[in-house]
C-alpha positions in Angstrom: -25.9 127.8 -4.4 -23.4 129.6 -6.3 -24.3 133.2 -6.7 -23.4 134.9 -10.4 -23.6 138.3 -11.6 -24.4 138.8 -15.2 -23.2 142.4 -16.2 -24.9 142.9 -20.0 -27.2 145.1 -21.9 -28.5 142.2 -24.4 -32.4 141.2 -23.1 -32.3 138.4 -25.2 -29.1 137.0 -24.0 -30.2 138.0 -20.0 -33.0 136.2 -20.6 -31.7 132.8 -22.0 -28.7 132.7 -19.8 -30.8 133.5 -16.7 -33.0 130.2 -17.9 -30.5 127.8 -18.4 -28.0 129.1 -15.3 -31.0 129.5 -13.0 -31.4 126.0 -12.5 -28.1 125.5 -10.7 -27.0 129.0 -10.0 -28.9 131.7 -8.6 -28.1 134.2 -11.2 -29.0 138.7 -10.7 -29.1 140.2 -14.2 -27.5 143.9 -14.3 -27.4 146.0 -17.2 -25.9 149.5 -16.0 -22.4 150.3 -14.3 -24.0 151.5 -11.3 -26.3 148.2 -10.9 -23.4 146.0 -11.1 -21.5 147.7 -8.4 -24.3 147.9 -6.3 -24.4 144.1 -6.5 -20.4 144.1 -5.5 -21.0 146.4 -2.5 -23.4 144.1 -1.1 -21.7 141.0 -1.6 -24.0 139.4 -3.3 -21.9 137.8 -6.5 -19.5 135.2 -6.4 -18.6 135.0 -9.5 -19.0 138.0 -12.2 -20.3 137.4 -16.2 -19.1 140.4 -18.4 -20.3 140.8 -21.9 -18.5 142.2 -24.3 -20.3 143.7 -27.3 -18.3 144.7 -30.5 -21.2 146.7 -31.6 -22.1 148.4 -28.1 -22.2 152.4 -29.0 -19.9 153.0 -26.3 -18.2 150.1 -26.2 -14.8 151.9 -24.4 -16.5 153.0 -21.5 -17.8 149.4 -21.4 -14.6 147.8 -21.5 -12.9 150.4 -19.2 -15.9 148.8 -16.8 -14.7 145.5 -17.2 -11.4 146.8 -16.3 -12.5 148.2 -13.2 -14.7 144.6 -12.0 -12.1 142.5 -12.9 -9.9 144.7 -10.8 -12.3 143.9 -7.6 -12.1 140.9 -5.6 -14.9 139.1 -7.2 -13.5 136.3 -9.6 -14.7 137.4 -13.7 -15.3 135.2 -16.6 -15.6 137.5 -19.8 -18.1 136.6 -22.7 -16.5 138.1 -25.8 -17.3 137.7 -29.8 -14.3 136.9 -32.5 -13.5 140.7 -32.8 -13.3 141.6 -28.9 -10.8 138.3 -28.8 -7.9 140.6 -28.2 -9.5 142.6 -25.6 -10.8 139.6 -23.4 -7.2 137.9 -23.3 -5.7 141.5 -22.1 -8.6 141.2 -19.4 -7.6 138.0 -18.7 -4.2 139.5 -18.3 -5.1 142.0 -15.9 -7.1 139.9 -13.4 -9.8 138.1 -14.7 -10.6 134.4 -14.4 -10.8 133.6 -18.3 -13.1 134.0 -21.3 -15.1 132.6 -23.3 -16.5 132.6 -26.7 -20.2 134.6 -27.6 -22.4 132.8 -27.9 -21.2 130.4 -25.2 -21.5 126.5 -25.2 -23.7 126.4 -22.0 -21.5 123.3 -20.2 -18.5 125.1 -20.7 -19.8 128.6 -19.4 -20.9 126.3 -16.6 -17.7 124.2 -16.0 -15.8 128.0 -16.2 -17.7 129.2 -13.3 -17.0 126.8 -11.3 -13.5 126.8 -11.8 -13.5 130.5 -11.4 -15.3 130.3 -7.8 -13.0 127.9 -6.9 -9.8 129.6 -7.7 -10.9 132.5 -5.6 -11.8 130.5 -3.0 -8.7 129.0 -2.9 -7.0 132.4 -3.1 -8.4 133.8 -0.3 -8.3 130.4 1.6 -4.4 130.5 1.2 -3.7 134.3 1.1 -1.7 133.6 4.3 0.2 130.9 3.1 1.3 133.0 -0.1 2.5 135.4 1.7 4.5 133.5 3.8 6.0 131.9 0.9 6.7 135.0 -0.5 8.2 136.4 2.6 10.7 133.4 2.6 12.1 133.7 -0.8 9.6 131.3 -3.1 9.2 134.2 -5.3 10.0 131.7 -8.4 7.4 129.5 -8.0 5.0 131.8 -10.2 1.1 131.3 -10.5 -2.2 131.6 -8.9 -3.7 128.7 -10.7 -5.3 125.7 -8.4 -2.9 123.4 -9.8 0.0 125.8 -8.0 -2.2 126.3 -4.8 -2.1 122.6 -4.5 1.4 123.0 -4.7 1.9 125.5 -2.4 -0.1 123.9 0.4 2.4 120.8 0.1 5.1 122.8 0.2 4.5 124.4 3.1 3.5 120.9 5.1 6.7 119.0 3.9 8.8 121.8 4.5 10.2 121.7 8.4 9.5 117.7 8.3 12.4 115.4 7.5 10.7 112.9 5.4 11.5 112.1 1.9 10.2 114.1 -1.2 9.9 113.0 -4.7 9.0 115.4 -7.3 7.7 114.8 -10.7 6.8 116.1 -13.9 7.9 116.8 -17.1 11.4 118.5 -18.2 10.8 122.2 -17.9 8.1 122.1 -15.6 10.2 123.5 -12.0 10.8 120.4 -10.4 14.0 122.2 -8.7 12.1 125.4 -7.9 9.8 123.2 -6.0 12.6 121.4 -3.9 14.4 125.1 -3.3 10.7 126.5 -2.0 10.9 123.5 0.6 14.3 124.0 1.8 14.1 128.0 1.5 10.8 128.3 3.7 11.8 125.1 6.0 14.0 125.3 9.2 17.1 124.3 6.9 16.7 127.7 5.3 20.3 129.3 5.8 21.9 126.1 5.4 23.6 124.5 2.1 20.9 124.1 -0.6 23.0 121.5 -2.9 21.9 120.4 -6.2 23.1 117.0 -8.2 21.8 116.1 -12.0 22.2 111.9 -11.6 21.7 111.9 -15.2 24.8 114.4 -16.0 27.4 112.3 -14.3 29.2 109.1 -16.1 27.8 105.8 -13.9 31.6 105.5 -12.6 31.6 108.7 -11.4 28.2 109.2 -9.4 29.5 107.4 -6.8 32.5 109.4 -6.1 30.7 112.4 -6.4 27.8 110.9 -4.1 29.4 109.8 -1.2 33.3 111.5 -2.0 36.7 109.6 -1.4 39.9 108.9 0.3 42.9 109.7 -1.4 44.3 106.6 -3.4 40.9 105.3 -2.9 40.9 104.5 -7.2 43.5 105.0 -9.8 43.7 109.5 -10.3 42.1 110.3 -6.4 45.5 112.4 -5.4 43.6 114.1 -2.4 40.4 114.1 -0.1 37.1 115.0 -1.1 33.6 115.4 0.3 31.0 114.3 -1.5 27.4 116.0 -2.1 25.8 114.1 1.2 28.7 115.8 2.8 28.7 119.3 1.4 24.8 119.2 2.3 25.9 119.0 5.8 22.5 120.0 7.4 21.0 121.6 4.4 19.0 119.9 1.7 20.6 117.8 -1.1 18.5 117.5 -4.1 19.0 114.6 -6.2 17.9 115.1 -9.6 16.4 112.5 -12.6 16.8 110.1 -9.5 15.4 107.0 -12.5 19.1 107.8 -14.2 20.7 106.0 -11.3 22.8 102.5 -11.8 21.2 99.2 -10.0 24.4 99.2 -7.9 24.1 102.9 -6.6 20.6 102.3 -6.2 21.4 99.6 -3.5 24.2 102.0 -2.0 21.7 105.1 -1.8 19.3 102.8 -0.2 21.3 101.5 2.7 22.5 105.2 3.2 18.7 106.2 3.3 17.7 103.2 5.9 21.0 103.4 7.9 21.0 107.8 7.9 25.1 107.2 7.5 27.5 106.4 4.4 31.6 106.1 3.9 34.0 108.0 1.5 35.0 105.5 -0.7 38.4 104.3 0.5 37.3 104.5 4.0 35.6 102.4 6.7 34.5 105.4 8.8 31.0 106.2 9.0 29.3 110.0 8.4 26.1 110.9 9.8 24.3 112.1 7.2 22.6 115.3 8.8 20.9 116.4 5.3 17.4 116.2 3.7 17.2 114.4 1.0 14.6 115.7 -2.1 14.3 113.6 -5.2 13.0 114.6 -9.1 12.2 113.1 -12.2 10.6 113.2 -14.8 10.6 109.7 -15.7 7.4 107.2 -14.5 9.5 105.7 -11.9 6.3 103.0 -11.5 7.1 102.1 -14.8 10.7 102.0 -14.3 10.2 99.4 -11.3 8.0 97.6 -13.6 10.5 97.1 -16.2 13.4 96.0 -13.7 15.1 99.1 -14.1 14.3 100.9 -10.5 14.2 98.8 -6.8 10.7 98.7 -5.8 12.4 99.3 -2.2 14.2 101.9 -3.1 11.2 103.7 -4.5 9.2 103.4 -1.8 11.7 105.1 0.5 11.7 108.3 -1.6 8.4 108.2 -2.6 7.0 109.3 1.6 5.3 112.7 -0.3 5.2 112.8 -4.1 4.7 116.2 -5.6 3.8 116.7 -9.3 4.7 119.9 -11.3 1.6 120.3 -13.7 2.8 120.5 -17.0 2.6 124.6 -18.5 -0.3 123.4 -20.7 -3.0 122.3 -17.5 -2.3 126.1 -16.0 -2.5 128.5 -18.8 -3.9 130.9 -16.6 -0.3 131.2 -15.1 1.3 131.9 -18.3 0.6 136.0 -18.3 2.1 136.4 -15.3 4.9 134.3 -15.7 5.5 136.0 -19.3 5.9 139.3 -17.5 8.2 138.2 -15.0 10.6 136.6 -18.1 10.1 140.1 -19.7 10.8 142.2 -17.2 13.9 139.8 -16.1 15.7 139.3 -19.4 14.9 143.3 -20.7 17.1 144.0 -17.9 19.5 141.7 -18.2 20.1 142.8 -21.7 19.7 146.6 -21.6 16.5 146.9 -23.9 13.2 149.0 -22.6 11.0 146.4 -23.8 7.6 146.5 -21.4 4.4 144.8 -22.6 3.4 142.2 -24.5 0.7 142.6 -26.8 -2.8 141.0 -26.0 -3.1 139.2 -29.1 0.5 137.7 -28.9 -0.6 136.7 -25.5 -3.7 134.5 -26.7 -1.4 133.5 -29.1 1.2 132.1 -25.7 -2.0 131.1 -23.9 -2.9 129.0 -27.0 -0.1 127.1 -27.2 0.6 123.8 -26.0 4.3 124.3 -24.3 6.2 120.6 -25.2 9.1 122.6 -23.0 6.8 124.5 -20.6 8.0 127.3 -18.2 11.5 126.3 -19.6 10.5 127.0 -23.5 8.3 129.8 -22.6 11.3 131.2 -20.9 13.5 131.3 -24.2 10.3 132.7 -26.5 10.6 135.4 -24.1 13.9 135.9 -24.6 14.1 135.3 -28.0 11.0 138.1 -28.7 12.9 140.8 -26.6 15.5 140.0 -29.0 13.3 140.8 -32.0 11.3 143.4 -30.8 11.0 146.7 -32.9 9.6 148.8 -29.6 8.8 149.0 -26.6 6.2 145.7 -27.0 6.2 142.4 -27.9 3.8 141.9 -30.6 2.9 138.6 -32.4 5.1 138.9 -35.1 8.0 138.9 -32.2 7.1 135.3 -31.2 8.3 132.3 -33.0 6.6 130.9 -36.0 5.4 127.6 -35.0 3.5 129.4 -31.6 1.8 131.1 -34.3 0.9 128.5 -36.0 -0.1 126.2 -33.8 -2.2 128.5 -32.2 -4.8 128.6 -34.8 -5.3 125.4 -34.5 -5.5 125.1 -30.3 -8.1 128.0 -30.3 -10.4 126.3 -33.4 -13.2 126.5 -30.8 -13.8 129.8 -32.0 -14.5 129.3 -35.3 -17.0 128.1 -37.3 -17.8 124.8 -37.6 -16.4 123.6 -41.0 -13.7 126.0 -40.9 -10.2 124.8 -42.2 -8.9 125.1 -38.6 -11.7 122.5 -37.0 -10.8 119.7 -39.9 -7.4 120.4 -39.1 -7.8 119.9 -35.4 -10.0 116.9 -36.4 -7.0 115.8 -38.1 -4.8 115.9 -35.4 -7.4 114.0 -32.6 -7.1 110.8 -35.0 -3.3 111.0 -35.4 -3.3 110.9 -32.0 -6.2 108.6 -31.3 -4.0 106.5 -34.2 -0.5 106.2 -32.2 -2.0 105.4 -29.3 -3.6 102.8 -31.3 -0.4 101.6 -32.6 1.5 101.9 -29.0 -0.9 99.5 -27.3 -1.8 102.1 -25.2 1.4 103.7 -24.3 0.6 107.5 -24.0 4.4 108.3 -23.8 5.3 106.3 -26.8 2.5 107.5 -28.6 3.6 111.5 -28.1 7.1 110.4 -28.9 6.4 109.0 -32.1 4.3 111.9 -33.5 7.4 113.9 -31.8 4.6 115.9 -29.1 4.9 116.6 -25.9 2.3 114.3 -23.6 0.6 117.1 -22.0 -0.4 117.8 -26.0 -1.0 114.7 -26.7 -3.7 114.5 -24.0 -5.0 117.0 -24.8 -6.2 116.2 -28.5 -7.5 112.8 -26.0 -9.8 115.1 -24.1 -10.7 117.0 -27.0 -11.8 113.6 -28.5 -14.0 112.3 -25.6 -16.1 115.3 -25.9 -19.9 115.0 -27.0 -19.5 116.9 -30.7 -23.9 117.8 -29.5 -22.8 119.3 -26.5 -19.4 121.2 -28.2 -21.6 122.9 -30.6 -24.5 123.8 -28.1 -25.2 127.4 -27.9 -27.7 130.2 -27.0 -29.2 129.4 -30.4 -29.6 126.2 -30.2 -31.3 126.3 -26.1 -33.3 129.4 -27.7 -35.3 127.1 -30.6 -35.2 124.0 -27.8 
């Protein structure tokens, strides 16, 4: 059974959390600084609960508490009020699993420590793969999230085999960080690492600059040329938007993927081809081969080990850290001392649904060094429509007629409403209300929720 700690000075909140968590988790209540890290000592916590009261007398010692647990090894989930909202998300920021609203609805509090277990199971499960990665120069493949562990773990079993890799996921998401971690920590590392946008080349040039030519081989060739299989030589070549391909190079990268040898064009001699071959899109290449638009065969071949980038939005855990790395990245590449980013601008990043993800959070960052009066980017720094449409993402914190929850309301049946009108076609659906379709499922999720068990709270189990 899944141990928690729950560090607070509120009987009545020990007691009614202890009755509705001690069916499923065996729970040890703590209401002193000293108590609490007895319980860390022994061992005996796997996951902490820290309550933050706005209206605790010494409410900075408190905090400067929390600061301290969530710096331990024990994963945290914080339990703050609307006016301690700031100071959670900085927690968050320093270490600690996530946070939740005070009072708490009891199944999310539940479904958060879980998740929070898990993740630091999973950390300490692949400590030594992390650091391996990080040894081998993957330090651009940022996050701690389970989504990225996932990743991480497939990484490092595709990376010294030959087979094919295709990785997905929407535009922004790393799909070429992923394929660079593979060749970087694989026994290719050293070799030619060469990168080709399908999509960026006219169709009667991909070929050319595919498989290279002889010269004369068509009207303006005036020399030799290798192509990208050649250049790869025994390195990796990494073929992205792999769905903007013709029919007819389809067929040709095909037979050069069952026969492991191609031709300049011009030329009847045959090349080994001594590279590794990664793929990425971020179309749905099922649906491609659906529509007649992508060989079934040819998918199969590249599809041996699929790897999805999760979309920004699914791992907002991720976004501190990877905010920091932007800032302290582009403040030196543009000569400004600009060091921190303000707690409540970062609710206001974690908040937001990222249509561009790591790629648009990459450019806020940017932009708000830009803007930035001093040393810290504050939420007047970011752009308008992250502010915005952060009050409506983080509506479960208000009350429950508040303007933001009809809003919100509003948007679940626009979206419920296009996917009406799109027979079902998620994508087509998010591109007609001009959203990304990580948002768009979102507002789904949000939708399939019981509205009995959203609202539930201490209150409610308290008069039950």
């Amino acid at each position: 059974m899944l141990r928690i700690g729950l560090y607070s000075e509120d009987q009545k909140l020990q007691q009614i959390l202890s009755s509705v968590l001690g069916k499923d988790f065996q729970v040890s209540l703590e209401s002193s600084e000293s108590g609490i890290n007895r319980l860390l000592a022994s061992g005996g916590c796997d996951v902490m609960i820290l309550d933050l009261d706005s209206n605790h007398n010494s409410l900075q010692e408190r905090i400067a508490c929390c600061r301290r647990i969530v710096g331990s090894r024990v994963s945290s989930v914080i339990m703050a009020d609307d006016a301690l909202r700031a100071t959670a998300a900085e927690l968050v920021r320093l270490g600690a699993h996530s946070y939740c609203r005070k009072p708490p609805s009891i199944r999310d509090l539940k479904a958060l420590l879980h998740r929070a277990n898990e993740s630091s199971s999973a950390r300490r499960g692949s400590s030594a793969r992390s650091q391996l990665m990080e040894a081998n120069s993957c330090d651009q493949m940022i996050g701690s999230s389970l989504q990225m562990q996932s990743i991480y773990d497939l990484v490092q079993r595709v990376a010294n085999l030959n087979a094919s890799v295709l990785v997905t996921g929407e535009s922004g998401t790393g799909k070429e960080l992923i394929a660079r971690a593979i060749h970087n920590i694989g026994s290719r590392a050293g070799r030619p690492f060469v990168a080709l946008c399908c999509g960026a080349i006219p169709e009667t040039l991909i070929e050319a600059e595919l498989f290279g030519h002889e010269k004369g081989a068509f009207t303006g060739t005036v020399g030799v040329r290798e192509g990208y299989l050649e250049q790869a030589g025994e390195g990796t070549l990494f073929l992205d938007e792999i769905g903007e391909l013709s029919q007819a190079t389809q067929v040709k990268l095909l037979r050069v993927l069952q026969q492991r040898e191609f031709s300049r064009l011009g030329s009847s001699r045959m090349i080994p081809l001594r590279a590794r071959l990664i793929f990425a899109t971020h179309a749905d290449l099922g649906e491609l081969v659906a529509q007649g638009k992508f060989r079934l065969d040819l998918f199969y071949r590249i599809n041996v080990m699929k790897i999805t980038a999760p979309p920004l939005q699914e791992r907002a855990e991720d976004i501190p850290q990877i905010a920091l790395h932007f800032l302290r990245q582009y403040s030196e590449l543009y000569q400004k001392r600009v060091e921190d980013i303000q707690p409540g601008a970062m609710a206001l990043l974690q908040s937001y649904s990222w249509p561009g993800n790591v790629r648009e959070l990459e450019n806020v960052i940017q932009r708000a060094i830009i803007v930035a009066s001093d040393d810290t980017i504050r939420e007047q720094d970011l752009p308008l429509n992250i502010q915005s449409e952060s009050v409506v993402n983080i509506g479960d914190y208000q009350p429950v007629n508040s303007f933001e929850r009809q809003l919100r309301s509003y948007k679940i049946k626009l979206a419920e409403a296009a996917v009406r009108d799109n027979q079902g076609n998620k994508t087509l659906a998010a591109r007609s209300l001009n959203i990304s379709r990580a948002y768009l499922h979102r507002l789904l999720r949000l939708a399939e929720q019981d509205p009995l068990a959203e609202h539930e709270s201490l209150d409610d189990l308290e008069t039950a």
